[in-house]
C-alpha positions in Angstrom: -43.9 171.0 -24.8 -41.3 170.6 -28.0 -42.1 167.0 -27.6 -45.4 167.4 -27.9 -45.1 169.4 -30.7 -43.1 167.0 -32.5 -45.5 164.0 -32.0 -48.1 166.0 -33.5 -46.3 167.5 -36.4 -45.2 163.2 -37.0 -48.7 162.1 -36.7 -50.0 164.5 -38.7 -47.8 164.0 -41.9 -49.1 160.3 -41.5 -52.1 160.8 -41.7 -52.2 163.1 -44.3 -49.6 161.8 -46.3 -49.7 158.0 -46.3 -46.6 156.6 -45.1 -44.3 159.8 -45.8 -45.4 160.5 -49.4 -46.2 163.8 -50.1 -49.4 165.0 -50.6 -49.0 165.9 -54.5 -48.8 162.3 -55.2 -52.3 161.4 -54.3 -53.8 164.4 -55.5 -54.7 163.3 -59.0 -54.6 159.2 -58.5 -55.1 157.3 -61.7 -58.4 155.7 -61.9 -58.3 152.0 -62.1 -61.1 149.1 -61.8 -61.3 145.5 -61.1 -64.7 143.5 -60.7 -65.0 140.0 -59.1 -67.4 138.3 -60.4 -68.0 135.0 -58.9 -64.2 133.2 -59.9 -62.8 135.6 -61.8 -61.6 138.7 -61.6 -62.3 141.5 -65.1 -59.4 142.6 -66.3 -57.6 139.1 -65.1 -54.1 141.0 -65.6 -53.1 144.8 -64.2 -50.1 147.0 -65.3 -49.1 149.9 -62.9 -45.6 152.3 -63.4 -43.7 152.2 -60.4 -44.0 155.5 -58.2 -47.7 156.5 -60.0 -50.5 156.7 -57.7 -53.4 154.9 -58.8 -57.7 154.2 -57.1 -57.8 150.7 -57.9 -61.9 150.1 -57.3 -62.6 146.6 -56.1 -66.1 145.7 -57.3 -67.7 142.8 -55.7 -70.8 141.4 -58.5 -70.3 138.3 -57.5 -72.4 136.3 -54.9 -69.7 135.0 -52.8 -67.1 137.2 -50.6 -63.9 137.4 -52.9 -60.6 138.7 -51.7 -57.8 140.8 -54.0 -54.4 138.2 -52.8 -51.2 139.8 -53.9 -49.2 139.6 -51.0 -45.7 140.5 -52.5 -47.6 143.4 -54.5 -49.2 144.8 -51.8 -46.2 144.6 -49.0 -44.1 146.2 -51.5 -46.3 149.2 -52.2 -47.6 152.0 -50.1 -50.9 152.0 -48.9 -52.4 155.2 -48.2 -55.0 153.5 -46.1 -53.3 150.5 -44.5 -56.5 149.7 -42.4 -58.1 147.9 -45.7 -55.6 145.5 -46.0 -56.2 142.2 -44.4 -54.8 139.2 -43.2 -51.4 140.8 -42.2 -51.2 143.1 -45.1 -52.2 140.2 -47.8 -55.3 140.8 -49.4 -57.7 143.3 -49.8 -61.2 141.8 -48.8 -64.4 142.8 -50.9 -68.3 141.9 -49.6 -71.0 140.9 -52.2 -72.6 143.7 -54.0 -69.9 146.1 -52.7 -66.5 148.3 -53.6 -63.8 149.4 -51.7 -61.8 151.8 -53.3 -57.8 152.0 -52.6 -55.7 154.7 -53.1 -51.7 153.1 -53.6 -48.7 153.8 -55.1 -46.7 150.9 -56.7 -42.8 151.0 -55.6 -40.9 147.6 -56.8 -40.9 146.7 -60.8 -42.2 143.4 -61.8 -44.5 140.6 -61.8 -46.6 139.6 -59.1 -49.6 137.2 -58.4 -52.8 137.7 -58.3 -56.0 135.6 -56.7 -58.3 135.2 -55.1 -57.6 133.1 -51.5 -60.8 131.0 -51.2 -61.6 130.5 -55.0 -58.1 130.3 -56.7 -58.6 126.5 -57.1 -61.7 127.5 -59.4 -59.5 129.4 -61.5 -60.2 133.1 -59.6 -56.4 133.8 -60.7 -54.6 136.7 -62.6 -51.2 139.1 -62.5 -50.0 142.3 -61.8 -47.3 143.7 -63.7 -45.4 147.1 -62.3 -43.2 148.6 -65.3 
């Protein structure tokens, strides 16, 4: 029975808390946007402070599927819904005409890449800074 307990009391703090941050973090999440339109992404450059928690909106107004690459950005931040990640954690995936919206929390300083995988040779490129 304590066992039992225990799993529960561990699964439960996941879920609710996103990888062991605490609840007060996400609570008021800064509101940020970033629409694909077809081979580019608006604004081309992001800036996030490390340990803020932040709704990055994904808006697809493009035609084509267009994906959010920033694999060292991503791995190094937590994810309070790890299931809309993709490609082992890579890239965030976004279907035409829609929005995902995910809530994360930025954890290592510095510069990071930012593209899209299927149209970065057509110049769907930007950055990511975390100060």
């Amino acid at each position: 029975m304590n066992t039992l307990l225990r799993r529960t009391a561990v699964v439960l703090s996941v879920l609710c808390a996103g990888a062991g941050t605490p609840p007060t973090l996400w609570a008021h999440p800064e509101p940020l946007t970033v629409v694909m339109v077809d081979n580019r992404f608006e604004p081309d450059h992001l800036v996030f402070q490390a340990g803020r928690a932040y709704a990055l909106t994904l808006v697809n107004r493009g035609t084509d599927m267009h994906e959010f690459t920033a694999p060292a950005f991503l791995k190094s931040a937590t994810v309070r819904d790890p299931r809309l990640l993709s490609n082992g954690g890579t890239d965030i995936v976004v279907q035409p005409g829609k929005s995902v919206r995910v809530l994360l929390i930025p954890r290592k300083k510095g510069t990071f890449d930012l593209t899209c995988a299927d149209h970065d040779w057509d110049g769907m490129v930007g950055g990511i800074t975390v100060k």
